[in-house]
DSSP file (Angstrom, degrees, kcal/mol; ACC not computed):
  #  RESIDUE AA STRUCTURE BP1 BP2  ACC     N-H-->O    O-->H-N    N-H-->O    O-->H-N    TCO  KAPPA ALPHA  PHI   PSI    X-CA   Y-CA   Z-CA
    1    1 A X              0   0    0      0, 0.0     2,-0.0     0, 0.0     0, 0.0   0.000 360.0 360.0 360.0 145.6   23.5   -8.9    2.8
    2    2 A X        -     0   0    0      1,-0.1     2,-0.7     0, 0.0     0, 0.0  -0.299 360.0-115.3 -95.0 162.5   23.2  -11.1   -0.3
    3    3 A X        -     0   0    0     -2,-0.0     2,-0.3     1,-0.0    -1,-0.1  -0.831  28.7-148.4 -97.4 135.7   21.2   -9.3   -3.6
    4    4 A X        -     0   0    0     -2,-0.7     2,-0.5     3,-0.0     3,-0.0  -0.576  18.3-114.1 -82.0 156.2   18.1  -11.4   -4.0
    5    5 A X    >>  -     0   0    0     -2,-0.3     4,-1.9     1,-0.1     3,-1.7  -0.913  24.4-117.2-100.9 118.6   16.9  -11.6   -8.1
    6    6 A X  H 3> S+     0   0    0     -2,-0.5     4,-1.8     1,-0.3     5,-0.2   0.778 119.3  57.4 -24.2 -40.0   13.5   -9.8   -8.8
    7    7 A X  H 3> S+     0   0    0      2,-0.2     4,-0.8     1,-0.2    -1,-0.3   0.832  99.9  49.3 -50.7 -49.5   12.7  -13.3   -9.7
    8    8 A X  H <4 S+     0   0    0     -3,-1.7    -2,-0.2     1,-0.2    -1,-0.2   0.556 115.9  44.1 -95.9  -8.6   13.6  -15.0   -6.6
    9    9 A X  H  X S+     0   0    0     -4,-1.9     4,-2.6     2,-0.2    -1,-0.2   0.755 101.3  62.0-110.8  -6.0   11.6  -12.6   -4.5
   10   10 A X  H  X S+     0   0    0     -4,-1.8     4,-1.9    -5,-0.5     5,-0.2   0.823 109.4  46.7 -70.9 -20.8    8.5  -12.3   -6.4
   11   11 A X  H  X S+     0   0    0     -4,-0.8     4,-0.7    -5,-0.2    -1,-0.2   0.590 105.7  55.9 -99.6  14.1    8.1  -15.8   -5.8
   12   12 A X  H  > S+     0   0    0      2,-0.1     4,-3.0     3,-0.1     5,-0.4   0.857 113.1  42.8 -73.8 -60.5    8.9  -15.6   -2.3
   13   13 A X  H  < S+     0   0    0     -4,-2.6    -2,-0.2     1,-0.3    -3,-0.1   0.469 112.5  53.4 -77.1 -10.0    6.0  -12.9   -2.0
   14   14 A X  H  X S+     0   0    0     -4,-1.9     4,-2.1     2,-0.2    -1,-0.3   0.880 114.1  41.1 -75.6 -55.4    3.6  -15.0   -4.2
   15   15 A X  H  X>S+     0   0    0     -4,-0.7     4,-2.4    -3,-0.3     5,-0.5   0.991 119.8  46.5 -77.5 -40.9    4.2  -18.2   -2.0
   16   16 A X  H  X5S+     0   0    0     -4,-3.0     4,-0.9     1,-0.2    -1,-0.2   0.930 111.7  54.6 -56.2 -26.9    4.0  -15.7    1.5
   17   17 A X  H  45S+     0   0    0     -5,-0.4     4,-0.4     2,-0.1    -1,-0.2   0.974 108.7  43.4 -68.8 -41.8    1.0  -14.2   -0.1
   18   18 A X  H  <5S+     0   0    0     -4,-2.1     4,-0.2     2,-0.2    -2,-0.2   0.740 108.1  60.5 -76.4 -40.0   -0.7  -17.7   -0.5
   19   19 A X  H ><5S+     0   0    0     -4,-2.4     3,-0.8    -5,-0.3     4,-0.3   0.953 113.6  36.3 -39.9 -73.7    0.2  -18.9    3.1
   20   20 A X  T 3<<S+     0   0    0     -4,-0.9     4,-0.4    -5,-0.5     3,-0.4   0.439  77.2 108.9-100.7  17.5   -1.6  -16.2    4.6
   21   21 A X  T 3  S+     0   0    0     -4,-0.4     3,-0.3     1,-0.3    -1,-0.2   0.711  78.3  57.9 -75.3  -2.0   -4.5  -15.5    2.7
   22   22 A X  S <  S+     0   0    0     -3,-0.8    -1,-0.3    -4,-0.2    -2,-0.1   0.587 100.8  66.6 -74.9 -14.7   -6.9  -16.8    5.1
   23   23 A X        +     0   0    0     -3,-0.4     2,-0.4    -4,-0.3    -1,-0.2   0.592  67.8 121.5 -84.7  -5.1   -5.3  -14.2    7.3
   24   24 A X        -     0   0    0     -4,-0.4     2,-0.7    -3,-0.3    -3,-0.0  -0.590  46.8-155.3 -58.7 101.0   -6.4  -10.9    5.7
   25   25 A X    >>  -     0   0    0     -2,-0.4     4,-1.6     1,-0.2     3,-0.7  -0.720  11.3-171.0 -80.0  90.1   -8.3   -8.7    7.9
   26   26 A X  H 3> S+     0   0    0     -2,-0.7     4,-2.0     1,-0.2    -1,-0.2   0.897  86.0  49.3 -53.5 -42.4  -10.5   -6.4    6.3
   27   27 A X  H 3> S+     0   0    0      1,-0.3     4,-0.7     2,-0.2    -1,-0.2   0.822 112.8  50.4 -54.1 -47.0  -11.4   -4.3    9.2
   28   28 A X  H <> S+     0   0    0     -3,-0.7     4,-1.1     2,-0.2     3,-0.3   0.821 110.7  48.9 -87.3 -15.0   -7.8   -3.9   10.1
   29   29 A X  H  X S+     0   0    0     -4,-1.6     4,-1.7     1,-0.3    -2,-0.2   0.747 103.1  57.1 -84.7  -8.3   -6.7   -2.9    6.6
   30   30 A X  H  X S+     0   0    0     -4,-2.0     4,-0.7    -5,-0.2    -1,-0.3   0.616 104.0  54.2 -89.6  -8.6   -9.0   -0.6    6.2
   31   31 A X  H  < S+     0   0    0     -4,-0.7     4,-0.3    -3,-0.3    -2,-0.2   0.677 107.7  52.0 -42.4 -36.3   -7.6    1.1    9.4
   32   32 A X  H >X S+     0   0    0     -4,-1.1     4,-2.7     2,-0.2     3,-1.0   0.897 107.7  48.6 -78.5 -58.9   -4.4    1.1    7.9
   33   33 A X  H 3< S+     0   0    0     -4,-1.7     4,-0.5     1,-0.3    -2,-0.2   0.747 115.0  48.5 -71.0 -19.3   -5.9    2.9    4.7
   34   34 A X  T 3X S+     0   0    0     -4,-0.7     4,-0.9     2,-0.2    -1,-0.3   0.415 104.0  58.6 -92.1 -14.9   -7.7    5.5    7.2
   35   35 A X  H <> S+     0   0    0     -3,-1.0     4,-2.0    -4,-0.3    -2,-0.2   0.765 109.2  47.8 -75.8 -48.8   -4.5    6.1    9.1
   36   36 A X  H  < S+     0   0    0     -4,-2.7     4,-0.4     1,-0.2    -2,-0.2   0.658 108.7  50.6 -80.4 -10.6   -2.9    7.2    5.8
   37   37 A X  H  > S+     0   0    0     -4,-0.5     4,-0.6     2,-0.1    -1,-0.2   0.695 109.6  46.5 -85.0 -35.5   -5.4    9.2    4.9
   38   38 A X  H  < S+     0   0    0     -4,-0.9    -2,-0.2     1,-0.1     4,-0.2   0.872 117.1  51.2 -65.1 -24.4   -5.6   11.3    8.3
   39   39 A X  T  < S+     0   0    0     -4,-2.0     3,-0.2     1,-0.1    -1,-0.1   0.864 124.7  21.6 -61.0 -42.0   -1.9   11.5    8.1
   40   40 A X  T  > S+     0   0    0     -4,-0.4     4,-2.1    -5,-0.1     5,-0.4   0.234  84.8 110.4 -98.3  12.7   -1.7   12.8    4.5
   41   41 A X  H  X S+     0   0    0     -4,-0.6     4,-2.7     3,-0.2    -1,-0.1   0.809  79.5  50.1 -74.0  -1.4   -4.8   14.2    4.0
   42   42 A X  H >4 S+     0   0    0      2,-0.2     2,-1.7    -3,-0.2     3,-0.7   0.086 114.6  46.7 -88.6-145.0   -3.4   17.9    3.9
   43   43 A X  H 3> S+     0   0    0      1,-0.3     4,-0.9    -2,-0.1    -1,-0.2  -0.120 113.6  41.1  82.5 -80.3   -1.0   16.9    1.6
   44   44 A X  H 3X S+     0   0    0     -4,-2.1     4,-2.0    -2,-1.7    -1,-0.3   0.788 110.7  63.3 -87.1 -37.3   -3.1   14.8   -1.0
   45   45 A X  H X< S+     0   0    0     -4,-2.7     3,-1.2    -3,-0.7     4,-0.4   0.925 108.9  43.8 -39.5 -80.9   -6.0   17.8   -0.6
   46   46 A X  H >> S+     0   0    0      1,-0.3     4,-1.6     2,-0.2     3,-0.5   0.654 110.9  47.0 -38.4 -27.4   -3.5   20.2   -2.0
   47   47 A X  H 3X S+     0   0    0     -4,-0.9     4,-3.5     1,-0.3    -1,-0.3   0.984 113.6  56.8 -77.7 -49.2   -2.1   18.3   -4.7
   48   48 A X  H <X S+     0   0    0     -4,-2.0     4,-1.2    -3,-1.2    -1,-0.3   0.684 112.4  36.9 -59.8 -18.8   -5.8   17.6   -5.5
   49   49 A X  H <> S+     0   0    0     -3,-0.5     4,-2.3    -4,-0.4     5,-0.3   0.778 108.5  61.4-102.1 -40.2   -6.7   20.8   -5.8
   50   50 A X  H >X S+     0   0    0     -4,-1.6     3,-3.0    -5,-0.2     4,-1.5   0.961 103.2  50.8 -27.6 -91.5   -3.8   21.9   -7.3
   51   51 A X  H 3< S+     0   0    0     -4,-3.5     3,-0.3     1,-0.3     4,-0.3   0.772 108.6  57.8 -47.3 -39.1   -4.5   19.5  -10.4
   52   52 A X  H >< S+     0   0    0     -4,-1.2     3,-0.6     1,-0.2    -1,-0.3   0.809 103.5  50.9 -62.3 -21.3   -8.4   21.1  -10.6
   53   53 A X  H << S+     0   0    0     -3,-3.0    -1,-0.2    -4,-2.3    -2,-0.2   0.812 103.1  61.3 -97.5  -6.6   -7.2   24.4  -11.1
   54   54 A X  T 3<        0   0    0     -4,-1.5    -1,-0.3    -5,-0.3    -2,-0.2   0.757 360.0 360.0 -65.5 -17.2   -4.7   23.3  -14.1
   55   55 A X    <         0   0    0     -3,-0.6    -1,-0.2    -4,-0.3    -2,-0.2   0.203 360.0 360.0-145.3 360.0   -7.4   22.1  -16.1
């Protein structure tokens, strides 16, 4: 597989970003963001509580 340049794929993902930004779903990305929080939420509780009881 050829190396891409940091260069040549941020501007890949700038022009794919700009292509599809009438396509941006809210509804479904905030599904997405509520799927990763019922997956991790034990996870990200501890850590979170964790970090209150350092301080």
């Amino acid at each position: 597989m050829p190396v891409i340049s940091d260069q040549d794929m941020s501007a890949y993902l700038a022009e794919q970003s700009r292509l599809h930004l009438s396509q941006f779903n809210s509804m479904s990305a905030l599904h997405e963001i509520y799927s990763y929080i019922v997956k991790y939420k034990d996870e990200v509780s501890h850590r979170y509580i964790m970090k209150l009881l350092q301080y």
